[in-house]
C-alpha positions in Angstrom: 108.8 101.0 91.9 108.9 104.4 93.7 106.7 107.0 93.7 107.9 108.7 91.1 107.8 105.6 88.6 104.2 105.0 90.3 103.1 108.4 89.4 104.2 108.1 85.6 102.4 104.9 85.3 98.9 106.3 86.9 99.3 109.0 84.6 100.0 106.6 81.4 96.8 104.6 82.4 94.7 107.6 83.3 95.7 110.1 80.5 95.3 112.7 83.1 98.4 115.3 84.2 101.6 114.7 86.2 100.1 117.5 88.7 96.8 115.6 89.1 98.1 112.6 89.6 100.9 113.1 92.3 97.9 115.5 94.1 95.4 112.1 94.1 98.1 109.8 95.3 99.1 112.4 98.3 95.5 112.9 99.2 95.0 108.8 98.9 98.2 108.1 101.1 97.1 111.3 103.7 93.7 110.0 104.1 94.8 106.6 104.4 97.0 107.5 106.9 94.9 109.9 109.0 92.1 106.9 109.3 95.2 104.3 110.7 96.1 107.6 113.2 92.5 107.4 114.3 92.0 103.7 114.7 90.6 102.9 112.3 90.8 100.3 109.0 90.4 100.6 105.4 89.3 98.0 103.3 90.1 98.8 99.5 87.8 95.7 97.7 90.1 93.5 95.4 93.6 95.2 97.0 93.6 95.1 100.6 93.2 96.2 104.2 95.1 98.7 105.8 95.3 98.2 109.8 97.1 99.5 113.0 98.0 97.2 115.5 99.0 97.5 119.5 102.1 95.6 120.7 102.9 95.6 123.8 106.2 96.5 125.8 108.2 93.8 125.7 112.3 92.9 126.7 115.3 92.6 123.9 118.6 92.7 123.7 120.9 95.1 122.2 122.2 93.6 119.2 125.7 95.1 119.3 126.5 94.6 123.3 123.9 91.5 124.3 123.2 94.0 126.8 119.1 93.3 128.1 116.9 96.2 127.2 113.2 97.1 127.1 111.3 97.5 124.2 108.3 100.1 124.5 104.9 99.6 123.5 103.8 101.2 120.0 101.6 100.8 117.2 102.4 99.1 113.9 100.8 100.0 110.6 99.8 96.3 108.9 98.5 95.7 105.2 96.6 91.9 104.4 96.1 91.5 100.9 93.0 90.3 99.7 92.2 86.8 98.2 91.5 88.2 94.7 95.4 90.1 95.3 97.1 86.7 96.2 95.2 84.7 93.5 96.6 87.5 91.0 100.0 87.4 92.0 100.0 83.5 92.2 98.5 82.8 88.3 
């Protein structure tokens, strides 16, 4: 499902406009995102937690030459879906 699809079936569920709905989901994904930027999580109860994580600088290898290369730190956005999720998905 895209965003597109995701939209049209919030909008079925919700009965509210095309308009609305792709402004909610923008605002839910910007604030989401803005709270990760700043360090911090969000729990959504039932669905999820949205996190950011640190890794550190590490060595590779290019994949094309074998040639040894280092890796720089950054930050990696992580989602853990909650028991009540799994449980769903697993009936």
């Amino acid at each position: 499902m895209n965003r597109t699809e995701l939209i049209d079936q919030v909008r079925l569920k919700t009965g509210k406009s095309k308009k609305d709905v792709e402004e909610i989901l923008t605002a839910f994904i910007e604030t989401i995102s803005e709270e990760l930027d700043k360090g911090n999580k969000v729990s959504l109860a039932g669905f999820g937690t949205f996190e950011v994580l640190h890794r550190t600088a590490r060595s590779g290898r290019n994949p094309q030459t074998g040639e040894p290369i280092m890796i720089s730190e950054g930050k990696i956005p992580k989602f853990r879906a909650s028991k009540r999720l799994k449980r769903q998905l697993n009936q």
